[in-house]
N, C-alpha and C positions, 0 to 999 in steps of 0.2 A: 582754249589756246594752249598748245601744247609747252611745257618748260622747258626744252631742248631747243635750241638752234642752232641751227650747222652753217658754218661759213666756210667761203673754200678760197685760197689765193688765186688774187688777178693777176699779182706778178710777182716775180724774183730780182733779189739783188744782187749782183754779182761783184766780188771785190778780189782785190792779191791776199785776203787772210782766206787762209780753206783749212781753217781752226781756229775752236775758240781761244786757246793760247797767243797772246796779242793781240785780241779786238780791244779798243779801248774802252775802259768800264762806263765809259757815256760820252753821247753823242756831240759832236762840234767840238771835241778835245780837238783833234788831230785833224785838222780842216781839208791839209791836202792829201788826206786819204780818198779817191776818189771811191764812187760804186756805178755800176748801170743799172738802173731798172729796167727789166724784158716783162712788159707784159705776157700772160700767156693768150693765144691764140683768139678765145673770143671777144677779150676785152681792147683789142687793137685797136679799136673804131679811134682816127685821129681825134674825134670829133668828142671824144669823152676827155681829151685835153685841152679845148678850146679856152686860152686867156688865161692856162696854166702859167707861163712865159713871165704875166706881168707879178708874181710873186720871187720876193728872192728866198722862202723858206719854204720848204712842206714839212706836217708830220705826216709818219711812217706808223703803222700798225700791221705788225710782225708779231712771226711765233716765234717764241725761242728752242726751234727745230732741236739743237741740239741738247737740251737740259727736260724733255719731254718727261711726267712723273704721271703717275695712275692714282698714288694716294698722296692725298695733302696732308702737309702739315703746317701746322699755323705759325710755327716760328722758324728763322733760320740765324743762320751765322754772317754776318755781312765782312767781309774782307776787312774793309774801312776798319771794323772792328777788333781786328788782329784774330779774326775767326775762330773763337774762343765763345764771345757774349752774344747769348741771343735774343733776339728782338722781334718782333709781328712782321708777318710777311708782308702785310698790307703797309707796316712803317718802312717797305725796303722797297729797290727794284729789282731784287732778286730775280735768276729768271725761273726758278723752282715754285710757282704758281699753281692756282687752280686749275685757270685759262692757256697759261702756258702764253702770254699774250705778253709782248713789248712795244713802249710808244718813243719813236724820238724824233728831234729836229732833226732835220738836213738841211743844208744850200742848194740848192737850183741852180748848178754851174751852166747847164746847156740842155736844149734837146736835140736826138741826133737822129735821123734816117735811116731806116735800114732797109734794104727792098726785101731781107725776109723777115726780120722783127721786129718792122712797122715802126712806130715812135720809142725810141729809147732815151729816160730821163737818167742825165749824167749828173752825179748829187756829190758831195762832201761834206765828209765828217761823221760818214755813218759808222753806227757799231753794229754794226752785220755782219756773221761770216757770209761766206762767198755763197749762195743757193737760197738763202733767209727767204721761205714765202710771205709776201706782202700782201694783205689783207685789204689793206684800206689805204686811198691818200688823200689828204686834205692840205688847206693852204695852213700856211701860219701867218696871223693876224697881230701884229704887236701890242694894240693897243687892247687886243681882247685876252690874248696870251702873256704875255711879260710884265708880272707883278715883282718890281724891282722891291718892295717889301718883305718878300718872303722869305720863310726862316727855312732855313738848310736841316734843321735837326743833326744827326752827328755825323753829319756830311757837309760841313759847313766852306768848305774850299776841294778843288781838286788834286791836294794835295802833291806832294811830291814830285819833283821832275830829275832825271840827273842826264850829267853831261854824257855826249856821247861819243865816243872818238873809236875808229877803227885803224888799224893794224895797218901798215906798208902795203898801198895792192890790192886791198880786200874791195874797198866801196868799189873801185871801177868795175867789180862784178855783176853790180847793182847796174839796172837801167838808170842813166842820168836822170828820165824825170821821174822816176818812181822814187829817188833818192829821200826827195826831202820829207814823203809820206814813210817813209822806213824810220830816217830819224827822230819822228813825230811817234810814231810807235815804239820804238825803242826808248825815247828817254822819258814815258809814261811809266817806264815800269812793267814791262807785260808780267811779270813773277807774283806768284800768289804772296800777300803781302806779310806771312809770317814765315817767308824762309830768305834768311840772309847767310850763304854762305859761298864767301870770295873764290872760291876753288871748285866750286859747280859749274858743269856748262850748260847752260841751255840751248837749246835748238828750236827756233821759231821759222813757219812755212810761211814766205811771203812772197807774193810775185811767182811762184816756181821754184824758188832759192831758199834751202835749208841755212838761214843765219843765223851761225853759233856766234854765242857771246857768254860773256863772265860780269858779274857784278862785286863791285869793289867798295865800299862808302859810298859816295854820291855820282860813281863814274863805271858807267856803260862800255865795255873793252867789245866790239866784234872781233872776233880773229879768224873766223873763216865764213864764207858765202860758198857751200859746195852746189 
């Protein structure tokens, strides 16, 4: 038997992030971030979703396309950590891997029809950029999955959240219902977690809309949606 296996995605997810810059660093933070799953073309068969419906979770098993490596290395720097201290990759969820391989919950908000890409699964709270190939999906089981015992290691909360407020004018730029998954993304924090400076802009691609904003202590400033 040969040590190589090759897997190939049965579908894509599609979301408003088309960068990693403001995915949320794990999955079910940000709930009304929606995504679509598009199967691709051979694995359409409705019939490989049958009694999908009656679960409210799937896990997802994704590449993390955009952080692809050729040589490993066995330890990295985890944010959390003030990206400084490093730690075993295997003790992280890094997406700089062997596999290049990510696993996470979603919601099962709906599935949708499409007459040309057949059953489309509408999910929330995924941390996928927009194209993320999907590998695999399975149900999520509570009572097999959810050990409310388990210890976080030095990830023990989701830390941080700050207020978010925008500028005279700015949100109405924003699609109404996209609004409240923007401010779910924004008061995460998208900024890598050892630069704190009140006078920097950043600019996050969400929905189509480049949204500059400024970070100040604990408060999120947007000033402009170009």
């Amino acid at each position: 038997m040969s040590d190589d296996f090759v897997i190939r995605p049965i579908a894509r997810l599609h979301s408003d992030l088309k960068e990693k810059f403001g995915v949320p660093r794990q999955a079910g933070i940000v709930e009304a971030l929606e995504g679509r799953i598009v199967f691709e073309p051979e694995y359409r068969s409705p019939d490989a979703l049958r009694g999908i419906e009656g679960f409210s979770h799937l896990w997802l098993i994704w590449q993390f396309s955009c952080a692809l490596r050729t040589e490993f290395s066995p330890t990295v720097r985890p944010p959390r950590l003030g990206g400084n201290e490093r730690v075993g990759v295997f003790a992280t969820r890094s997406p700089f891997r062997p596999n290049s391989l990510g696993l996470s919950c979603v919601r099962l908000l709906r599935l949708e029809t499409d007459a040309q890409l057949g059953t489309v699964l509408v999910v929330g709270g995924a941390d996928l950029v927009d194209g993320t190939p999907i590998f695999d999906i399975k149900p999520y089981i509570p009572y097999a999955d959810c050990k409310p015992e388990a210890l976080s290691g030095f990830a023990p909360d989701p830390g941080r959240t700050l207020g978010v407020v925008f500028l005279p004018g700015v949100e109405e730029r924003i699609p109404a219902e996209k609004r409240e998954a923007l401010r779910g993304v924004l008061a995460n924090d998208p900024r890598p977690r050892y630069q704190d400076d009140p006078e920097r802009i950043y600019g996050l691609d969400f929905a189509g809309k480049n949204v500059k904003f400024r970070v100040e202590g604990d408060i999120l400033t947007v000033i402009a949606v170009e």
